[in-house]
C-alpha positions as CSV (number, residue, x, y, z in Angstrom):
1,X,0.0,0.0,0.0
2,X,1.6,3.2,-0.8
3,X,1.5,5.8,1.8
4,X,1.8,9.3,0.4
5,X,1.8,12.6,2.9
6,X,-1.1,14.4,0.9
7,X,-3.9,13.2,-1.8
8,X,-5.8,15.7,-3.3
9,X,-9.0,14.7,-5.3
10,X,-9.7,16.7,-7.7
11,X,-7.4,18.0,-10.8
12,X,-9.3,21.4,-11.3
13,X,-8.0,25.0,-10.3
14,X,-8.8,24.2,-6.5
15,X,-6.8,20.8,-6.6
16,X,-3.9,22.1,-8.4
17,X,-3.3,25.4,-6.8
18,X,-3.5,23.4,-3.3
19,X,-1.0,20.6,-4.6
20,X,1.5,23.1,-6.0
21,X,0.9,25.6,-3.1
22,X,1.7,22.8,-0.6
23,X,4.9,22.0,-2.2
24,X,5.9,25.6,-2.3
25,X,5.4,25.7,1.6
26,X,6.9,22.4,2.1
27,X,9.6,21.3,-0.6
28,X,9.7,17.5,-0.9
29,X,6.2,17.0,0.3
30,X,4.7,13.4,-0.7
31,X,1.5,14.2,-2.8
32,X,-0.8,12.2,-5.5
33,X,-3.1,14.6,-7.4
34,X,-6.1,12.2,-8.5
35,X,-8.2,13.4,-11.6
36,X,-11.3,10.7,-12.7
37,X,-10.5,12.5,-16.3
38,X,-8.3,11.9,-18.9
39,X,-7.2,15.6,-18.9
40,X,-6.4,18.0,-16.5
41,X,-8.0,20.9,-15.2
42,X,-10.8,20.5,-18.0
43,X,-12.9,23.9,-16.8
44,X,-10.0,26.0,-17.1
45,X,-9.8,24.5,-20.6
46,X,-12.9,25.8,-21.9
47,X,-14.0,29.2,-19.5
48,X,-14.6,32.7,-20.9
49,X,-14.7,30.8,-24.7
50,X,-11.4,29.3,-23.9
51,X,-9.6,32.3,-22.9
52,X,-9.7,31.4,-19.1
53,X,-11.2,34.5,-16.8
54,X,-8.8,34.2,-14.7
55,X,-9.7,36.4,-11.9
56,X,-11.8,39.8,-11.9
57,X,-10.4,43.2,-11.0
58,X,-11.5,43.7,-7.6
59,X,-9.1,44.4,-4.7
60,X,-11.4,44.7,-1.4
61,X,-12.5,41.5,-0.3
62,X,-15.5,43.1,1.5
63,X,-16.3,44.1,-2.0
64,X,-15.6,40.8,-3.5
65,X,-17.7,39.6,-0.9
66,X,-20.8,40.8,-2.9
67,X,-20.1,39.1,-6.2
68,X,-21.1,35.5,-4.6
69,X,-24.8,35.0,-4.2
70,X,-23.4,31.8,-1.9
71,X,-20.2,31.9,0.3
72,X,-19.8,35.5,0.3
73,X,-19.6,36.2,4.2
74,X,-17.9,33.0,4.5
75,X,-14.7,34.2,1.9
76,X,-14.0,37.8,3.4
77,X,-11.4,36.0,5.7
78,X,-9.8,34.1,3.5
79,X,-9.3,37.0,1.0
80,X,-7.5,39.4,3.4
81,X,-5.4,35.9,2.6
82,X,-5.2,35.8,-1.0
83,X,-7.3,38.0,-3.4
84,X,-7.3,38.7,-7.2
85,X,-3.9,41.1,-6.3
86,X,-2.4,38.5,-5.0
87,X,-3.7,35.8,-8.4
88,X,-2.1,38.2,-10.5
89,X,1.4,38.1,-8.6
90,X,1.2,34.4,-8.4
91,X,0.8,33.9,-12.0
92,X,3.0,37.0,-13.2
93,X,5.9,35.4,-10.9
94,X,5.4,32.2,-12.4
95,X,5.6,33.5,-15.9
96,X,2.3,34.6,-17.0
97,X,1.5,38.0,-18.1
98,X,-2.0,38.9,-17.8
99,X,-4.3,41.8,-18.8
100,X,-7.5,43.5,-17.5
101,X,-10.1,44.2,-19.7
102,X,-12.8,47.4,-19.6
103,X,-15.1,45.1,-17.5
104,X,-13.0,43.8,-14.7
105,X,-12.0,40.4,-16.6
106,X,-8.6,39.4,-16.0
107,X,-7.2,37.4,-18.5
108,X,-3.4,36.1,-19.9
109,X,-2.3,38.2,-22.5
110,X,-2.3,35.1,-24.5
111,X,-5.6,35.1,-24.8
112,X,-5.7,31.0,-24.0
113,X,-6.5,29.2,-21.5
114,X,-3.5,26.7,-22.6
115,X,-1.2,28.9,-21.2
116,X,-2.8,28.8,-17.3
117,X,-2.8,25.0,-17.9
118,X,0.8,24.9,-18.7
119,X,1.4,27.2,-15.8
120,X,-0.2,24.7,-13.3
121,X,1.2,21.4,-14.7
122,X,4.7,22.7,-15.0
123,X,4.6,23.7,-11.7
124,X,2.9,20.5,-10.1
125,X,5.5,18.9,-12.2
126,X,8.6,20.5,-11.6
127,X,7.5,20.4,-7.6
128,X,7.2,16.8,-7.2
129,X,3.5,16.4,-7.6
130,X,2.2,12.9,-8.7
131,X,-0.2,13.7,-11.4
132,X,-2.5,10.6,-12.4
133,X,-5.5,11.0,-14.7
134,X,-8.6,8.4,-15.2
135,X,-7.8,7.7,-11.6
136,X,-10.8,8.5,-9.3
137,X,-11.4,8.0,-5.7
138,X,-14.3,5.5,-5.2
139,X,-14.4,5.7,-1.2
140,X,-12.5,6.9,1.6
141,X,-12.8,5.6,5.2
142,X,-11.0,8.0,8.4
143,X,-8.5,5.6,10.2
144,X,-9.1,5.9,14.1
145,X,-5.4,6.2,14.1
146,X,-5.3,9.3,12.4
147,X,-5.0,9.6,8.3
148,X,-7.2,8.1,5.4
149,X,-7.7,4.6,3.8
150,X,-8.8,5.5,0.3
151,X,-9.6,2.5,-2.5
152,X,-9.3,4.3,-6.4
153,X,-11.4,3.3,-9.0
154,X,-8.4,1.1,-10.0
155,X,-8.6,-1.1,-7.2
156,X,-5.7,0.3,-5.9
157,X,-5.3,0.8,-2.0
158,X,-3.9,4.3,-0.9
159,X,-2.9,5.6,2.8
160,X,-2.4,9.4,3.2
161,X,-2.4,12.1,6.3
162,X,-3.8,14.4,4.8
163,X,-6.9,14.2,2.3
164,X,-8.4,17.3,0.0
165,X,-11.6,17.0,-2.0
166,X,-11.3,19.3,-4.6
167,X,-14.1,17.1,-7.0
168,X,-15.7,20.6,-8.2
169,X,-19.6,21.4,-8.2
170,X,-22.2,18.5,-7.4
171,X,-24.2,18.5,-10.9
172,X,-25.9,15.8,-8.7
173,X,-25.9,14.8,-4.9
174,X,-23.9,11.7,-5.6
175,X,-20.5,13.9,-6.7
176,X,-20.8,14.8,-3.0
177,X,-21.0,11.5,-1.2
178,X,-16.7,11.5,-0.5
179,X,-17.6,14.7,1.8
180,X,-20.9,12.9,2.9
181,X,-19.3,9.3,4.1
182,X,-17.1,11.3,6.3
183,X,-19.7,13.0,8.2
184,X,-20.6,16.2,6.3
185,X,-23.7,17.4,4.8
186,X,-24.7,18.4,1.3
187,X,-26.5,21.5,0.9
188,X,-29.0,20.3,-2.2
189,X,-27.4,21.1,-5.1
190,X,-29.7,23.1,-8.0
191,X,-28.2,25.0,-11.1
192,X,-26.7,28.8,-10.9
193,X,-25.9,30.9,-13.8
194,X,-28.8,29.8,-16.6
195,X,-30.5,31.4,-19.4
196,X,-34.0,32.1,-19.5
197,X,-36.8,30.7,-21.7
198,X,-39.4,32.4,-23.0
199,X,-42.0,31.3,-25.9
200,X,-42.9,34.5,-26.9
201,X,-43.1,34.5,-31.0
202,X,-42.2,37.9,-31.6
203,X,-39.0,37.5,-29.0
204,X,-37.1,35.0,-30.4
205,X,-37.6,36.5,-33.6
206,X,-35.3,38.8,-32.5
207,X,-32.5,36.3,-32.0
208,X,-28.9,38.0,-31.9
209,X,-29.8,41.7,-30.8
210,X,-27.9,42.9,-27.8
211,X,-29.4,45.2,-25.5
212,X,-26.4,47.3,-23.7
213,X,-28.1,48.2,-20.7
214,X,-32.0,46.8,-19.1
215,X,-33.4,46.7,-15.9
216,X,-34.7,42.7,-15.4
217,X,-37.5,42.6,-12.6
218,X,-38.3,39.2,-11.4
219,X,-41.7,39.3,-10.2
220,X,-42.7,37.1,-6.7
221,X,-39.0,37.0,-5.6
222,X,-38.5,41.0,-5.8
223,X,-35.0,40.8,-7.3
224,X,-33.7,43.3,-9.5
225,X,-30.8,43.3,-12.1
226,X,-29.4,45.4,-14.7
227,X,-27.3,45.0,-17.5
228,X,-26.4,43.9,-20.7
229,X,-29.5,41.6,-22.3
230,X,-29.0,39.1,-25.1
231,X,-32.0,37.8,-27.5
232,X,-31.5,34.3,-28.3
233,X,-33.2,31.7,-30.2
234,X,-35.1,30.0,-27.0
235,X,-35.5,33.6,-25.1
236,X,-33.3,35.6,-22.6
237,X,-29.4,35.5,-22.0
238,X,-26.5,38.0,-21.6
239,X,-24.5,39.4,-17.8
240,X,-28.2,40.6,-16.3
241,X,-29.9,37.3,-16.9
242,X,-27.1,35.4,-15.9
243,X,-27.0,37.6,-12.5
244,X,-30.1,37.2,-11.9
245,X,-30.3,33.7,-12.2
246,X,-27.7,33.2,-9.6
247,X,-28.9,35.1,-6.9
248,X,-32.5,33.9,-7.5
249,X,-31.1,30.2,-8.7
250,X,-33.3,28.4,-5.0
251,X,-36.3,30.6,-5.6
252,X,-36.2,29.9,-9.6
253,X,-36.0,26.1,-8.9
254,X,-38.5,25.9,-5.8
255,X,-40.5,27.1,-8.8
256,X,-39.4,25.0,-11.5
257,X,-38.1,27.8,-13.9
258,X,-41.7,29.0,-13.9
259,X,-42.0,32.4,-13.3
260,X,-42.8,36.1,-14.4
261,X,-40.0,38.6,-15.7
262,X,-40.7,42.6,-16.4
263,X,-38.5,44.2,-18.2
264,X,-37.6,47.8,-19.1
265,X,-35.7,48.5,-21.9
266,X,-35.0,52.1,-21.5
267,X,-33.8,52.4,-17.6
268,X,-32.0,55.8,-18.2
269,X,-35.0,57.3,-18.8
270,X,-37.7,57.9,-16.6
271,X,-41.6,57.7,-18.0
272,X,-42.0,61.7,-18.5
273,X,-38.6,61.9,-20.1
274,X,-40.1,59.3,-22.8
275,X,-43.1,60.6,-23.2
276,X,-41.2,63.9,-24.0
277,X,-39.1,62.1,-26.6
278,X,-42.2,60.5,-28.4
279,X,-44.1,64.1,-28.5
280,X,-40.8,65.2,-30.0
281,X,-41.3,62.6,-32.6
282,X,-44.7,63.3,-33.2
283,X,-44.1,67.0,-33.7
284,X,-40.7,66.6,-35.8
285,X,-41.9,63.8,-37.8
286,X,-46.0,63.3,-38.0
287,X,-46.2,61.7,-41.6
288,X,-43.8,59.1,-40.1
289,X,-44.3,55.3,-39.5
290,X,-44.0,55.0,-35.4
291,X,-42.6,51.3,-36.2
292,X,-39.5,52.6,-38.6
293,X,-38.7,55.6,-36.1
294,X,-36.6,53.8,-33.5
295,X,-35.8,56.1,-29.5
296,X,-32.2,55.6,-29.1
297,X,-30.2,53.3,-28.4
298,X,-33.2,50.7,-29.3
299,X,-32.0,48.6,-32.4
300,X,-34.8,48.9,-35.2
301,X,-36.1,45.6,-34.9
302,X,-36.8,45.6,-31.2
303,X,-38.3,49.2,-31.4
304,X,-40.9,47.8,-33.8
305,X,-41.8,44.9,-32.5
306,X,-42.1,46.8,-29.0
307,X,-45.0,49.4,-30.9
308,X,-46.2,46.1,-32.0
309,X,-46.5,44.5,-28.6
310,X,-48.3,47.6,-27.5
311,X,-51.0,47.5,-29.9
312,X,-49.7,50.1,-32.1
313,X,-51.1,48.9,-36.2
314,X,-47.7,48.5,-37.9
315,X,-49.2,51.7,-40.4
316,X,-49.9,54.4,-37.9
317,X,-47.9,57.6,-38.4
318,X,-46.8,59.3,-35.6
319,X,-49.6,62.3,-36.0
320,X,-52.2,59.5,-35.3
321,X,-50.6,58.3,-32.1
322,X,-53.4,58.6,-29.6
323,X,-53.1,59.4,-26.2
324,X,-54.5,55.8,-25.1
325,X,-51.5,54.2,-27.9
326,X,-49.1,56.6,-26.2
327,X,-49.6,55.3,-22.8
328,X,-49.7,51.7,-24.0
329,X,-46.3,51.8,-25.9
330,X,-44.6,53.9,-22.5
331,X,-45.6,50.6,-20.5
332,X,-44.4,48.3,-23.1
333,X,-41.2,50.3,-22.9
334,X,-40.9,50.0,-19.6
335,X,-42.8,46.8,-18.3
336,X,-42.8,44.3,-21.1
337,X,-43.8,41.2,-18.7
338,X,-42.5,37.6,-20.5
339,X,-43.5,34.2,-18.7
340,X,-40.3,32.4,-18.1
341,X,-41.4,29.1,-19.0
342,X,-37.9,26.6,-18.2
343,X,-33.8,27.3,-18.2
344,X,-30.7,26.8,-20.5
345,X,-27.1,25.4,-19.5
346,X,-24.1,25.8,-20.8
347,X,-23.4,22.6,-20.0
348,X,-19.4,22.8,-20.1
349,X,-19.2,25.8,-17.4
350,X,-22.1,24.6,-15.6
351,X,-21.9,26.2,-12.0
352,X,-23.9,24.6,-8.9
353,X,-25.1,26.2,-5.8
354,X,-24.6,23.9,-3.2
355,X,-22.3,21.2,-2.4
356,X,-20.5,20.8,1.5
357,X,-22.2,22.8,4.1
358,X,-20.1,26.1,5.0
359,X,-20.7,26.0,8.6
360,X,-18.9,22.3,9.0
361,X,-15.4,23.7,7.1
362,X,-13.2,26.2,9.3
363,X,-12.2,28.9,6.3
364,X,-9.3,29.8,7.9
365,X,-7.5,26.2,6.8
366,X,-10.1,25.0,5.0
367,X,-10.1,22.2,7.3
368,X,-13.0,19.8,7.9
369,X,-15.0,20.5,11.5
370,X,-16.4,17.1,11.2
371,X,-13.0,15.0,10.1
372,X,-9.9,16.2,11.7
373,X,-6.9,15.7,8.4
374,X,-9.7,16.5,5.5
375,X,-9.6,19.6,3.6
376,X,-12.1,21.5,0.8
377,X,-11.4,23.4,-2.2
378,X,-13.6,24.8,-5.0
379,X,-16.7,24.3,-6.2
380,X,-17.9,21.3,-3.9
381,X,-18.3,23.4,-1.5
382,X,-21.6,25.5,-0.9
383,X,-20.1,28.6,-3.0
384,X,-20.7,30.2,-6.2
385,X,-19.8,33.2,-7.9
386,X,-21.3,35.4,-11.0
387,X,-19.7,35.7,-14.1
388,X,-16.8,37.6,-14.3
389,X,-13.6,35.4,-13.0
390,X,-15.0,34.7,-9.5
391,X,-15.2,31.6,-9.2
392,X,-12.0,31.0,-10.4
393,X,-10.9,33.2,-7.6
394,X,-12.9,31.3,-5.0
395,X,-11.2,27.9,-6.4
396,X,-7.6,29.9,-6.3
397,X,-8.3,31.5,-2.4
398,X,-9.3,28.1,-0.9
399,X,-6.8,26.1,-3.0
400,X,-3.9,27.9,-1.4
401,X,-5.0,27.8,2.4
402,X,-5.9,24.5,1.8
403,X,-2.2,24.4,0.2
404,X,-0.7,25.7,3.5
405,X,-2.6,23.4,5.8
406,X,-1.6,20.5,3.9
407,X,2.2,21.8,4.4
408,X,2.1,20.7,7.9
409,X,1.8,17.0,6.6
């Protein structure tokens, strides 16, 4: 039976960044990095269209703290640790250059997320680390002696002192049941970050327009976003819906992606400030079709189907625009209610809330409350972050405590 210090489950951001973090704090150290993949750190592969969001641009973890609809409280300690400043160092001292974009997003200056994967696996490598892909761990058992007996999907039988599950986010309670056999508890896991559906004709016949800024409403949970809005082919996407979706991703499933949505397209203006811009039109412009005079920044098509949707006959000229019409069209401009009727994943980045209850890990060493020797990382714990690089930065933060826990086996 081999009987290595450390075994970290897990080769995503979380296991690696632990593994190589430990060795960094204690040179020599004995560690097997298990991945039940063929390939290595597999989401980093294919996040922010394969450019890898590495991180976002935020500097005050009390600040950071409100970009995680899940976990936030629980990650202010651990990033007066190691925040996004403190990413970027890491990776710029082990070679990568990386830039920030007008949003926040941090990326490499590559512009591919091949060059993070490198980075990690020439590390782990150069450090020591035993990397083994298609090798899972099938079940664990807590020796009263202290330390792990762990049988891989291989058969083969492991001993270690220290254990990390780093497995990433429970798609289904069973990728949680390592964390449950030692004692802990799942939080139930239920999709975050999702795009909306909507089987509204007229809507999806706008497929590809890109609204820079609207103000999503989502009626019966009273939670407000606003943003940049995507029309697609099955109904809503884009950074608001996505926001939304991950702060209200328990209400939306207690629901079963059932729910009422109001919209306003034209948040920068206030209803008297649009009523003033369509007199303007119909005292510039009377012989005018309403449907082929857009308000700015509308795109064309949306504007018109928007007079549609408010009962406006696709021939009226602005001098026929009744007062009743008027009224109708303000409200479809600023409360255009859709029936969101079920959810879309991007099944590759697929983010979970839920996983290992927070209250049973101690965040300052990641350690388990319940199992003394067993450590968390990443997404399988209850914590998840909105677009943006923040969950990466999650996985990096608790990596490297977990990292410099591990040391002291």
């Amino acid at each position: 039976m081999n009987t290595p210090a450390v075994v970290i489950a897990g080769g995503g951001a979380a296991g690696f960044f632990a593994a190589i973090t430990c060795t960094e704090s204690s040179p020599g150290a004995s560690i097997i990095l298990l991945e039940k993949s063929p390939r290595f750190l597999s989401k980093v592969r294919i996040s922010g269209g394969g450019r890898c969001n590495v991180t976002h641009a935020c500097f005050e973890p009390r600040q950071l703290r409100d970009y995680y609809p899940r976990g936030g409280n629980e990650l202010v300690g651990p990033f007066q640790r190691f925040q996004p400043r403190d990413t970027i160092e890491w990776f710029q001292t082990h070679g990568v250059q990386l830039k920030t974009e007008i949003d926040g997003r941090i990326f490499p200056i590559t512009d591919s997320s091949q060059t993070i994967i490198d980075c990690l696996i020439r590390e782990a490598e150069q450090k020591g680390v035993q990397l083994r892909a298609n090798s899972s761990l099938k079940s664990v058992v807590a020796d009263s002696q202290g330390g792990f007996h762990l049988i891989l999907s291989s058969g083969e039988h492991l001993h270690c002192q220290g254990l990390m599950l780093a497995t990433g986010g429970c798609r289904a309670a069973s990728a949680g049941q390592l964390a449950v056999s030692l004692g802990h508890t799942l939080e139930p896991p239920v999709p975050s970050l999702f795009t909306f559906h909507i089987d509204v004709p007229w809507l999806r016949e706008l497929t590809g327009i890109s609204i820079p800024n609207a103000e999503l409403h989502c009626l019966g949970f009273d939670l407000r976003e606003s943003g940049a809005l995507l029309i697609t082919h099955s109904g809503l996407s884009g950074p608001a819906v996505l926001r939304l979706s991950a702060w209200g991703a328990r209400f939306m499933h207690h629901e079963n992606y059932n729910f009422l949505i109001r919209i306003n397209w034209l948040p920068h203006f206030n209803t008297e400030q649009i009523a003033q811009a369509l007199e303007k039109c119909r005292a510039e412009q009377p012989a005018r079709l309403i449907v082929n005079s857009p308000l700015q920044p509308l795109a064309g098509r949306l504007w018109a189907s928007l007079v549609l949707a408010a009962g406006v006959p696709r021939a009226t000229r602005w001098a026929e625009l009744s007062r009743s019409s008027r009224h109708s069209l303000i409200q479809q401009l600023t409360r255009t209610e859709f029936q969101v009727t079920g959810k879309t994943l991007n099944q590759d980045e697929f983010v979970t809330c839920g996983g290992v209850r927070l209250s049973e890990v101690n965040f300052a060493t990641m350690e388990s409350r319940r199992c003394p020797g067993l450590y968390f990382g990443g997404e399988l714990l209850d914590i998840d972050g909105l677009t943006g690089g923040f969950n990466f930065q999650s996985a990096w933060t608790t990596g490297w405590i977990a990292g410099k826990s591990l040391a002291g086996y």
